[in-house]
C-alpha positions as CSV (number, residue, x, y, z in Angstrom):
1,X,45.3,48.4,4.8
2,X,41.3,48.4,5.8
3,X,40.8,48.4,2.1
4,X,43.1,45.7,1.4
5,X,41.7,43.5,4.0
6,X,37.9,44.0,2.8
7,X,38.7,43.5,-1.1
8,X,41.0,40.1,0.1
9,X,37.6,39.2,2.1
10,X,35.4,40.3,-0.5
11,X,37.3,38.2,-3.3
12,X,37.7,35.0,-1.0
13,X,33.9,35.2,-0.1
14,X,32.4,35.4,-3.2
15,X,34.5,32.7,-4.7
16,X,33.2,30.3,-2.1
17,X,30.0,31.9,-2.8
18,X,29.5,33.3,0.6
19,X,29.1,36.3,-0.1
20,X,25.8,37.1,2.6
21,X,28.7,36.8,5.2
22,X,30.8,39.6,3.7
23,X,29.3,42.5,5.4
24,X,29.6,41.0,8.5
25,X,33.1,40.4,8.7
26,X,33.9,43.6,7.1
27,X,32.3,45.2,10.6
28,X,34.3,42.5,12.6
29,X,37.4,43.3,11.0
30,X,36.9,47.3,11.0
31,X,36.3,47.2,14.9
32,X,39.3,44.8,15.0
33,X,41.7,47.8,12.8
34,X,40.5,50.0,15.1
35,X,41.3,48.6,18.4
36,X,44.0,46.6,17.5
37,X,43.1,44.1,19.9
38,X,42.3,40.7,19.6
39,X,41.7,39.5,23.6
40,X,39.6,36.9,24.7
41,X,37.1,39.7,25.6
42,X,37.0,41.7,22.1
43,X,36.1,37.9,20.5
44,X,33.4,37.6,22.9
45,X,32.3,41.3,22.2
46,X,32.3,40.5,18.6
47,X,30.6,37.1,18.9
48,X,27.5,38.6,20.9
49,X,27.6,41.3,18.3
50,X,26.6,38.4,15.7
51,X,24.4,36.5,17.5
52,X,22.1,40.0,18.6
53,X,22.8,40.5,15.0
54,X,21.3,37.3,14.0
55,X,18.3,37.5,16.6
56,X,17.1,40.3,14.8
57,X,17.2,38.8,11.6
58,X,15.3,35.9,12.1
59,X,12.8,38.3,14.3
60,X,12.2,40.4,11.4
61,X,11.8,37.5,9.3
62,X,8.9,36.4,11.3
63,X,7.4,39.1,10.1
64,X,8.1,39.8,7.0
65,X,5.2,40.0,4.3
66,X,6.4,37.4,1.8
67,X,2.6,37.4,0.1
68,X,4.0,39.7,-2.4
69,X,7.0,37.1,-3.5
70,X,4.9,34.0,-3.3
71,X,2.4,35.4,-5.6
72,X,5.2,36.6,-8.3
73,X,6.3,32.9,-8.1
74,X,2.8,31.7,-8.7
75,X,2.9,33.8,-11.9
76,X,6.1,32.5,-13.0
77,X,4.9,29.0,-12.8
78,X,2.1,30.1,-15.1
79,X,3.7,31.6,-17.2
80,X,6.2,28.2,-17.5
81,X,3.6,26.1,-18.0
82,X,2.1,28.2,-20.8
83,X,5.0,28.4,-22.4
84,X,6.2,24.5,-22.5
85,X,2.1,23.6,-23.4
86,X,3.1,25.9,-26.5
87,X,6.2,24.5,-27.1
88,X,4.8,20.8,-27.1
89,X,2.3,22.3,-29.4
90,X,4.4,23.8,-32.0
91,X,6.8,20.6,-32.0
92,X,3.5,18.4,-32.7
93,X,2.8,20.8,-35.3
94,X,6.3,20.5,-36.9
95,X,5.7,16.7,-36.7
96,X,1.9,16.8,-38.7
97,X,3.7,18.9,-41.5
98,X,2.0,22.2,-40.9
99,X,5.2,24.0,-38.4
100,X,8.6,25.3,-38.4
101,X,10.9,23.4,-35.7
102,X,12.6,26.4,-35.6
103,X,10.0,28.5,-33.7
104,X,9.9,25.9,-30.7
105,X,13.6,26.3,-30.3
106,X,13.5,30.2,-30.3
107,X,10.8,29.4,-27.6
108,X,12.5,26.8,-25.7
109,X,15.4,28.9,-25.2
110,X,13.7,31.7,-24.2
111,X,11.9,30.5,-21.8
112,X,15.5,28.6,-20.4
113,X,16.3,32.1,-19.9
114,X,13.5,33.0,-17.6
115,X,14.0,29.8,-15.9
116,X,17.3,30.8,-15.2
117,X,16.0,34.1,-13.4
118,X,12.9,32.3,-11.7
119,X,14.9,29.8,-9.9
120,X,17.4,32.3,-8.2
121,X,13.9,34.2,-7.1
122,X,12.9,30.7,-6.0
123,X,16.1,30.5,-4.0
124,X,15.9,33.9,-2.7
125,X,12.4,33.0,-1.1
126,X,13.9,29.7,0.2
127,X,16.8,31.0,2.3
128,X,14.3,33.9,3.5
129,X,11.5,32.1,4.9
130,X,11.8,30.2,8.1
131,X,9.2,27.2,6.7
132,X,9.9,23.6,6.1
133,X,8.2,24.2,3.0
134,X,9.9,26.9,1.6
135,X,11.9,25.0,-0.5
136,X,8.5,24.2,-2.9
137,X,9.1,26.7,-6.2
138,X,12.8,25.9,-6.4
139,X,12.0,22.2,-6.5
140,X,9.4,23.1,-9.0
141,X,11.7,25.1,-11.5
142,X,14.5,23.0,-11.1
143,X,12.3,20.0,-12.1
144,X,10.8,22.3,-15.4
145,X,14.5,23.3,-16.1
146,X,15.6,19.2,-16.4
147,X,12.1,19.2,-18.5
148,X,13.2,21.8,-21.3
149,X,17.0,20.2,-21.4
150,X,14.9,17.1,-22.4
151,X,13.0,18.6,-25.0
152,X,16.9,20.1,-26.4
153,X,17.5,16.7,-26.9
154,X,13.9,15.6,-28.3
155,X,14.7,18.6,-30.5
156,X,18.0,17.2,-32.0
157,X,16.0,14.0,-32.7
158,X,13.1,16.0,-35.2
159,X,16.5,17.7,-36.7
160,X,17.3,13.8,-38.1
161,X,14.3,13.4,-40.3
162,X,14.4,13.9,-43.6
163,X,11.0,12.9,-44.0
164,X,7.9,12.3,-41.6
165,X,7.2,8.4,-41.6
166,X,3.5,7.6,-41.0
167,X,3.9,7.3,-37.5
168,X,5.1,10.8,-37.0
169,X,1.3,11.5,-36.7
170,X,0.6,8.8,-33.9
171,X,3.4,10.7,-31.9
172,X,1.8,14.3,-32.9
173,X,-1.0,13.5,-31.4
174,X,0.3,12.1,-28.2
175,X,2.6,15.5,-27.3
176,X,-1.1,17.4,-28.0
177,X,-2.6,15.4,-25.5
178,X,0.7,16.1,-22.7
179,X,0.6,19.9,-23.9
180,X,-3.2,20.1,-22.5
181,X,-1.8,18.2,-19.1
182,X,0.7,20.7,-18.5
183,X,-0.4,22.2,-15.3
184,X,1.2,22.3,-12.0
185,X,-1.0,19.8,-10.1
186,X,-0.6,17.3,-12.4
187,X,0.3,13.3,-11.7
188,X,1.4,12.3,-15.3
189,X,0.7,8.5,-14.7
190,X,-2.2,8.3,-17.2
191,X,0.0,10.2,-20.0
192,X,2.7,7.7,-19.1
193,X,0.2,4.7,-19.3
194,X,-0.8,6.2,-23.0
195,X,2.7,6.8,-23.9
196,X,4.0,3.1,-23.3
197,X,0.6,2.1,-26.0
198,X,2.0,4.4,-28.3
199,X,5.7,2.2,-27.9
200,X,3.9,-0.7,-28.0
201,X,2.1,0.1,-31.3
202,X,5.2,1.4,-32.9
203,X,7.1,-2.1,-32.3
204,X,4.1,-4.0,-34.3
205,X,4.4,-1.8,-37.2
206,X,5.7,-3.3,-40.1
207,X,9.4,-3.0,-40.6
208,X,11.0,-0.3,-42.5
209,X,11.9,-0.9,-45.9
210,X,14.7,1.4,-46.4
211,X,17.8,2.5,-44.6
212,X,16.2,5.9,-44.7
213,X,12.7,4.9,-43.3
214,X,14.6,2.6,-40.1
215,X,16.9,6.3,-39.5
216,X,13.7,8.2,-40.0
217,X,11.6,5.8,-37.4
218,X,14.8,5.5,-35.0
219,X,15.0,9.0,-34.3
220,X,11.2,9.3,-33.8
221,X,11.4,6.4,-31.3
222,X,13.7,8.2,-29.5
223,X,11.4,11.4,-29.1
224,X,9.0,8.9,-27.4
225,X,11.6,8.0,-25.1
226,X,12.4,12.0,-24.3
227,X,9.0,12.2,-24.1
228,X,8.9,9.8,-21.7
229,X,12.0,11.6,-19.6
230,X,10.0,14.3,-19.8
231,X,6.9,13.1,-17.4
232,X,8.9,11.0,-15.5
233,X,10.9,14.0,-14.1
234,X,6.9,15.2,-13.3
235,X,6.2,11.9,-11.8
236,X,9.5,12.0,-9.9
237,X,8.4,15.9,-8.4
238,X,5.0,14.7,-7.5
239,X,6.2,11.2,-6.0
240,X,8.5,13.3,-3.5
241,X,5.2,15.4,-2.2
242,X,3.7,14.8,1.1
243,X,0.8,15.5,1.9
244,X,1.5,18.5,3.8
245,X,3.2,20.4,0.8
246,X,0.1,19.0,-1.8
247,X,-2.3,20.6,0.6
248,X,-0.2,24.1,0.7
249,X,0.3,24.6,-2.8
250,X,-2.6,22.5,-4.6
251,X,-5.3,22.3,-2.6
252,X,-5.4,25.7,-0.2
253,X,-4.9,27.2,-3.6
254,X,-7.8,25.6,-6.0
255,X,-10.0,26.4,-2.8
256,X,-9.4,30.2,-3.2
């Protein structure tokens, strides 16, 4: 019956994705097997139980050494930021004529992957420390995740062209110059400013001649507009800093 009752719990628990709690109720509900007695005295014997339970937690906390797990992060978010600069790199290459698209989406999706396993470490170190701040590298990841769905999607736009219309260059150039900006402390508002140029430029061009020139310059417009989803989700993470957090994790930091 015990095992019954902790495989029912166990099953409940993680389906609601509670599954910290399960250990605790299996104690609460072995002591309760065993006495058989559910008074107004065992509940408060229980109770007290969980909350010395829980004092000692969060005392232990306090002191935990969470240097170790910060620093991992920190090389996590270098290693994401080398790997999108390389990405943007490889798909600018693709667009002068001299790469294979196919490399940056062997890359991209690799490096979803790690995403994937950096933000539940990111979560981990959330829910472990006891600082308003905590809550930094999951913001961060979480806001490079949204980034590399983006460039999925600027990815299915290079898959349209049949050919590289002149301006393919023009927009080469530009996703150099955001590879070389790809660095944590980063506010993209001048790559922004430059990108809106580039969009301006392209609407003076002369106008296609052929349906396949328009398709061809259509889905390159629309890699400027990823591109531009790209910073803003930047611009949106550094916009919802204060000045607290930008001294913790930018400025501290470069002073070191």
């Amino acid at each position: 019956a015990y095992g019954m009752y902790v495989f029912l719990i166990s099953v409940i628990f993680t389906l609601m994705d509670w599954r910290a709690v399960i250990s605790v109720n299996a104690v609460i509900g072995t002591h309760f097997l065993e006495t058989g007695d559910f008074s107004p005295a065992f509940i408060r014997n229980e109770l007290a139980l969980v909350i010395i339970g829980i004092f000692f937690a969060i005392l232990l906390n306090l002191f935990q050494n969470n240097a170790g797990r910060r620093k991992k992060l920190l090389a996590h978010v270098r290693l994401t930021e080398g790997e999108l600069k390389k990405i943007l790199e490889e798909l600018a290459a693709y667009l002068s004529g001299s790469g294979r698209q196919e490399r940056a989406w062997e890359d991209l999706e690799l490096l979803e992957s790690r995403l994937e396993g950096f933000r539940e470490q990111a979560y981990e170190y959330r829910y472990n420390i006891l600082r308003p701040h905590a809550g930094y590298y999951l913001r961060y990841f979480e806001m490079r995740t949204k980034q590399c769905l983006v460039l999925r999607n600027l990815h299915g736009e290079l898959i349209k062209l049949s050919s590289l219309p002149g301006q393919a260059a023009a927009v080469a150039s530009f996703m150099e110059y955001c590879a070389s900006y790809v660095h944590e402390p980063n506010d993209p508002k001048a790559q922004l400013a430059r990108l809106h140029g580039v969009m301006e430029q392209m609407k003076v061009e002369p106008l296609p001649g052929t349906r396949e020139e328009f398709e061809n310059r259509a889905a390159l417009y629309h890699v400027l507009m990823d591109l531009e989803d790209f910073l803003l989700y930047k611009r949106t993470f550094v916009e919802t800093m204060d000045e607290r957090l930008r001294s913790i994790y930018w400025e501290q930091r470069s002073a070191r």
